[in-house]
N, C-alpha and C positions, 0 to 999 in steps of 0.2 A: 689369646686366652689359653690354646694349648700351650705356647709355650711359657706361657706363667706359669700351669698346673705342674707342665712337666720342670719348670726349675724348683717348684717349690717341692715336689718327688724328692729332689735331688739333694735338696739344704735338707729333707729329714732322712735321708739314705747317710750324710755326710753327718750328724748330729749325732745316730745311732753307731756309726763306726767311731765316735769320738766316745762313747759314754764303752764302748767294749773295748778297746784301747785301754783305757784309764783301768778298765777291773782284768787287764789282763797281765798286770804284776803290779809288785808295790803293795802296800796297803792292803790292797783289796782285792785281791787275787781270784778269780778264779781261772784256774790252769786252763780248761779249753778254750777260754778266748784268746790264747798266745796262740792257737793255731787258726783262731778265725779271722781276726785284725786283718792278717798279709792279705788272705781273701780278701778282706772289703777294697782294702787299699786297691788290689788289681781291679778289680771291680770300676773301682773310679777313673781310673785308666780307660778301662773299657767303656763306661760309658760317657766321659769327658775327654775327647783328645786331644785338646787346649793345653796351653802350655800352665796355666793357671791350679790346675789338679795338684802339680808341682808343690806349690805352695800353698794348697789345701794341706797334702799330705806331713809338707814338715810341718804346717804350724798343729797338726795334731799329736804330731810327735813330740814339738816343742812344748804343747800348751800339756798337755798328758803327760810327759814326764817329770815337769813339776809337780801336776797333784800326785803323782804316786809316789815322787821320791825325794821332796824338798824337807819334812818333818825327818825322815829315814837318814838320809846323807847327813841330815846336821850342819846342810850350809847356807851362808848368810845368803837371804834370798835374792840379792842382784847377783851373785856371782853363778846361784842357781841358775836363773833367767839366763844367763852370758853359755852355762855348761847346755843348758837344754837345745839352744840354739844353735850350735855349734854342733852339737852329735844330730839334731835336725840334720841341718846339711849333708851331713856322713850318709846318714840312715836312709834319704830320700833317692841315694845315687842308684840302686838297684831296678828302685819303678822310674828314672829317666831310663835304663838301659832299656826293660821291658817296653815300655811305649817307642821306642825307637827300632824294638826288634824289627824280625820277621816270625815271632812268637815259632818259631821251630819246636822241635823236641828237644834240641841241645840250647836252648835260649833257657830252657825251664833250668837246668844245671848251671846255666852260668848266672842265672838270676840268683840263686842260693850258693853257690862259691862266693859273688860279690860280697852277699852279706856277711857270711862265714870270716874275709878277710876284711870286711868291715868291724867287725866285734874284735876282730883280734887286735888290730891297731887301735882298737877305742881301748882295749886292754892294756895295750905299751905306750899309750901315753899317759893312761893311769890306772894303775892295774887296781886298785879300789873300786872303781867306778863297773872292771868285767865282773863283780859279783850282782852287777843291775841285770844282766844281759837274761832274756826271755827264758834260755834254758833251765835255770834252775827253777822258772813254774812247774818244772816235769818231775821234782825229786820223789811224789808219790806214784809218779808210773814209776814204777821198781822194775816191770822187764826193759821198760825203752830206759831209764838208768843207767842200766850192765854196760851200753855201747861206750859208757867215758871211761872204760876200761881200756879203750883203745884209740878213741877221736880223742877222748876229752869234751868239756860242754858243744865242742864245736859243731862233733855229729849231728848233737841234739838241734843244734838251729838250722843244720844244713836240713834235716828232715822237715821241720816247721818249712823254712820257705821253699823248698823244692815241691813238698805239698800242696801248699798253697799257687805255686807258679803251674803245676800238674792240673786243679782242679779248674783255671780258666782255659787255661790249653785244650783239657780235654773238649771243655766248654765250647770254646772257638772253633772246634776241628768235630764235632759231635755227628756231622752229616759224613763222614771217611772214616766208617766205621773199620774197616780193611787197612786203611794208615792208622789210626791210632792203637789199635789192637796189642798188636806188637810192641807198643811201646808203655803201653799198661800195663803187659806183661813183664816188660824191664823195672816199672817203679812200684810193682806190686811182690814183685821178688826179693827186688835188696831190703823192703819194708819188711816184707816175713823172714828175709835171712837173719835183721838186727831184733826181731822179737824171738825166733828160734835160739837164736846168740842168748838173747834175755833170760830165757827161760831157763836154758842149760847153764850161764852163767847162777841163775839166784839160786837153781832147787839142787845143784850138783856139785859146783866149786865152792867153799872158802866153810864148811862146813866145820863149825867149831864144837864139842862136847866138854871142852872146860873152860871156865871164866874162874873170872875173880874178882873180889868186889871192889869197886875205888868208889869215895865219897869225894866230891868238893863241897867246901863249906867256905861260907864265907859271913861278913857280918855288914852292916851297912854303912859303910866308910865314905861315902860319896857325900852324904851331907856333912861331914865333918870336914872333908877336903874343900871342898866348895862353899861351903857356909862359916861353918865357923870364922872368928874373927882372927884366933889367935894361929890356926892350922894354917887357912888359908894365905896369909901375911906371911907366914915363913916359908911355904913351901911354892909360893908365887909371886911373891914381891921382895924388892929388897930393903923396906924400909919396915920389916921388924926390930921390937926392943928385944932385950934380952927376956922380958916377963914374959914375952909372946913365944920365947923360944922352951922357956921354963912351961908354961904352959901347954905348951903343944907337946912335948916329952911328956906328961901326964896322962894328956888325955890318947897319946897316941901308945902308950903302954898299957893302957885297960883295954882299948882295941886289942893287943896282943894276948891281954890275958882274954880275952874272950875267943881266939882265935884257938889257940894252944886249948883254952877247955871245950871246943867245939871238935876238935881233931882227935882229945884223949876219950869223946866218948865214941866218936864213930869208930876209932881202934877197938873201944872196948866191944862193940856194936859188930866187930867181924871184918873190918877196913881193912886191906893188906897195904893199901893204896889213899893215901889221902893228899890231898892238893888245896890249896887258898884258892878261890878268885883275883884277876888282876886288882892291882892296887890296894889289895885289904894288909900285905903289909908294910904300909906306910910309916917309914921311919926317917931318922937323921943319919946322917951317916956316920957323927960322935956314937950313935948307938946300935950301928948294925950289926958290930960282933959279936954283940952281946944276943941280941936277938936271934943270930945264927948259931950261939953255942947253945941257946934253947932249944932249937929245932932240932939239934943236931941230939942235945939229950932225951927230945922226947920222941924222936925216930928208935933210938937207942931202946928207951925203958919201953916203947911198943911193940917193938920189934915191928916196925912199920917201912915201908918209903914215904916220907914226906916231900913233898917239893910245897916250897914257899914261894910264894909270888912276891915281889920287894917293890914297893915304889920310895928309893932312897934319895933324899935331897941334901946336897952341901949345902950351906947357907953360902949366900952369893953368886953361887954360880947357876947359871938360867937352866942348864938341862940337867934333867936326873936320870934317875936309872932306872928302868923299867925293864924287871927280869925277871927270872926265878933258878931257885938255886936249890936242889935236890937233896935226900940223904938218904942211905942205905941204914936195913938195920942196926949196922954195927954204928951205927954213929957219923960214918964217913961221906965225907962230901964226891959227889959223884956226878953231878951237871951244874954249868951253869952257863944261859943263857939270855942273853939280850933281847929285848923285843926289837926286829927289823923294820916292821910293817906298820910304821909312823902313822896317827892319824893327820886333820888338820889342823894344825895350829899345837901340835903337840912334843911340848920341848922336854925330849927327852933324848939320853944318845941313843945314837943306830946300831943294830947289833950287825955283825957281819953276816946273818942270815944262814950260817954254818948251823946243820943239826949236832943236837948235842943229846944225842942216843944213849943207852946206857942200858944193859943186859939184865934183865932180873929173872926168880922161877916162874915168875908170871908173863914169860916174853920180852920181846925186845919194847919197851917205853920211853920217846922221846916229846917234848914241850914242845911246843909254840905259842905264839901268845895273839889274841884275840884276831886284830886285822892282818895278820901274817898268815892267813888263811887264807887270802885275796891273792896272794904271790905265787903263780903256777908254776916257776922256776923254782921256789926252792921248798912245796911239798910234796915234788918229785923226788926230794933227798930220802924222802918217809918210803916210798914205798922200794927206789933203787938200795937201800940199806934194810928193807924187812923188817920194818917197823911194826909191831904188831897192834900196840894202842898209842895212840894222839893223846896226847893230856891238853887241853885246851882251856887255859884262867881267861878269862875274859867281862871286859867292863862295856853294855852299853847302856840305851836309852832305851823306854818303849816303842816308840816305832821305828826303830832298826834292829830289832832282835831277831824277829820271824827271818829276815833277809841274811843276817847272819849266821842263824842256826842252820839254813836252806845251803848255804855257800859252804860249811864247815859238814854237812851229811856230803853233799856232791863229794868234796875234796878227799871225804875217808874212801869213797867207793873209787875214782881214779888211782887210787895210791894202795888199795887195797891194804887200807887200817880202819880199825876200831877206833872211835871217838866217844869221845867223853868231854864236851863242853861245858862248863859250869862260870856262870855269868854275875856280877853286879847289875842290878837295875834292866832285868830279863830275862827269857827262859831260857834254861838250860837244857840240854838233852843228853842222850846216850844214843847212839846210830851202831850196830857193826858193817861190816864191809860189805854189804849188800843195799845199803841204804837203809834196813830200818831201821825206825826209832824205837828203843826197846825200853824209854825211861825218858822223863821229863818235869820239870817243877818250872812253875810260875814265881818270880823272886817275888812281885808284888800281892801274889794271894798263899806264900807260905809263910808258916810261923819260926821255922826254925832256919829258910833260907839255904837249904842242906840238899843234895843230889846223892846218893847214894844208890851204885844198882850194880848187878854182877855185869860184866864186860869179858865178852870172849878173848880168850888169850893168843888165838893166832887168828894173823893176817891172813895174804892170799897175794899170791903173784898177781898183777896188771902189765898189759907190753905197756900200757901209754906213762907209767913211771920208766919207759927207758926208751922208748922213739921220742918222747914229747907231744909238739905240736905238728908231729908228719906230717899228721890229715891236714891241716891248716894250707901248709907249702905244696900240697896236693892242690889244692883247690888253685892257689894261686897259680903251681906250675898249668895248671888249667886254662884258667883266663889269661896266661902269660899267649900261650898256645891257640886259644879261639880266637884273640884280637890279633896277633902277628902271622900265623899260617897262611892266612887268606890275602894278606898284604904282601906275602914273599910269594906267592903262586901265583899273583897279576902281575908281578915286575920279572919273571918267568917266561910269561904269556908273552907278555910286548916284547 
């Protein structure tokens, strides 16, 4: 009987760490359970020392990050099932380490290294998937923020599970108050050094007194891409007629005229800066000249920078273009960029990932485009070139917006830029380089679908646009070092 009572303790110990899991990203977020989860998880360790805990742990991992991120990712749900199970096995290597420790002081560091160089390999093998990763629950602590000015998200997860590995430890060690003391003091220091960092980073550095206003506007081009019968057939299959092509040239030039008089009023409206959403310029490519010598006149008669976002298609050929292509007052064309940061199943060419910057009096302003905000390698170009605003056109769905507007604030505050995301089919924001959000619209509860707000004009140096991933090789030259030391100092001995 006791040990019924005490297994059934257990199955609702394990049920409640499965339901704080699920709301600690994804969907349903609330930010402090990404620092409680690891807790529980140790916990189970602690109280199960069966090898079975093992695969409690992943299948929570597994069964939990479908629900938080199967609608979010957009993928078809066996391949999800196949991705959740797999980063399971990644994600569970840390508590095999811990259960097999001798739970030291340095076991708590190496438990948080492991993960740290777990997320970064979950990163390179698809760098899409590191915008899932825990840290970015954190984008509203704005002092713990500051530190991916110099780790990157990394920091941010090394603190979650080194935390979490500290709070059983202390736990386990609570009778030597004399041994642990000392070492409270070590993880109670670096915690106040990264919020001191924080502090003097948000209230001190990157302080801007002039802005300028940039709108994105866009119009609802997704159900004509997608639905229509005459759009769709041309620009994704190849078995349109000609009528379907006549067709689609109509109705895709009232799109433009709706675009062009969305852009001439936010000029008239104070816009120094106006930008489309991905994919709202959807054209042929019989007719993109023409569409660029618009832009180019009504940058001109604005006296504006327009950058246009292009989704152009050859008839025949499977991939298009997915770009956008800039103009100065004077009329002159002045960027043009490829989207790099493919989604899935998305046929379109690859851009080279090269930033394509370009000087104005309102700072240095360069594009990217929606999931190329996911690629830590190349918006490191933003901040090592002194980029001072991100212009960010972006198309998604409702329940991946929040994840991406979260990944796109992160990326401005590493790179020390100003963003300005403006989306299809989701919210958009304005963040400057401290993290906050200083502006925001919902596409599906506005009427005019428009983002307009002042945006500060300068940036801010960060070291981590120009070490990179140090902290990362840190960690690992770490656990390089805690597993081979102790193996070359007994082959010494003997």
């Amino acid at each position: 009987m006791k040990n019924l009572l005490k297994s059934n303790r257990f199955a609702v110990f394990i049920f409640l760490t499965f339901l704080i899991y699920v709301m600690s990203n994804g969907e349903w977020c609330i930010p402090i359970f990404a620092w409680i989860y690891p807790i529980l998880f140790l916990c189970m360790i602690y109280l199960n020392r069966t090898r079975k805990v093992y695969l409690i742990i992943s299948s929570i991992y597994a069964i939990g990050f479908i629900v938080q991120f199967w609608r979010a990712i957009g993928m078809d749900i066996k391949i999800c099932i196949i991705v959740a199970i797999l980063l399971s096995f990644l994600k569970v290597l840390p508590y095999i380490y811990w259960s097999k420790s001798k739970m030291r002081f340095q076991d708590t560091i190496i438990f948080a290294s492991i993960m740290v160089s777990i997320e970064y390999i979950i990163y390179l093998i698809y760098p899409a998937s590191g915008g899932l990763s825990d840290a970015y629950t954190q984008y509203q602590n704005l002092y713990l923020l500051q530190i991916v000015t110099v780790t990157g998200i990394y920091g941010i997860t090394f603190l979650m599970y080194w935390t979490a590995a500290m709070v059983i430890w202390i736990w386990n060690n609570k009778s030597q108050k004399e041994y642990i003391r000392k070492y409270i003091i070590v993880y109670g220091s670096v915690i106040g050094l990264v919020f001191v960092y924080g502090v003097v980073m948000f209230h001190f550095v990157g302080n801007s007194d002039k802005s300028v206003r940039i709108a994105g506007v866009t119009v609802p081009v997704s159900e004509l891409l997608n639905n229509d019968k005459d759009v769709y057939s041309t620009f994704y299959t190849n078995t349109f007629t000609d009528e379907n092509i006549t067709n689609t040239r109509k109705k895709l030039s009232s799109v433009a005229d709706e675009l062009f008089l969305k852009t001439e009023l936010e000029a008239q409206a104070g816009a120094k800066i106006v930008f489309w959403s991905e994919l709202n310029g959807a054209v042929l490519k019989q007719d993109e000249d023409m569409l660029l010598q618009r832009a180019s006149d009504m940058a001109k008669q604005e006296e504006i920078y327009l950058i246009v976002s292009l989704l152009v298609k050859t008839p025949y050929e499977d991939l298009k273009e997915n770009k956008t292509v800039a103009f100065n007052p004077q009329g002159e064309l002045i960027s043009e960029y490829f989207k790099y940061g493919r989604s899935i199943g998305e046929l379109c060419q690859k851009g080279d990932g090269m930033l394509k910057s370009f000087d104005t009096e309102y700072g240095r302003i360069a594009p990217f485009i929606c999931s190329d905000m996911a690629f830590l390698s190349k918006m490191q170009q933003a901040g090592r070139n002194n980029v001072d605003i991100l212009i960010v056109p972006a198309s998604d769905w409702k329940e991946m917006t929040l994840l991406a507007a979260k990944t796109a604030i992160v990326r401005g505050v590493e790179n020390g830029s100003n963003i300005i995301r403006h989306t299809n089919n989701g919210m958009s924001i304005v963040s400057n380089v401290k993290g906050c959000v200083l502006a925001q619209t919902d596409y599906f509860q506005s009427d005019t679908k428009t983002l307009s707000a002042q945006v500060a004009m300068k940036g801010r140096f960060t070291l981590y646009s120009y070490i990179g991933n140090l902290f990362v090789y840190l960690c690992n030259l770490y656990l390089l070092g805690s597993f081979i030391l102790p193996k070359i100092k007994r082959l010494i001995n003997r």
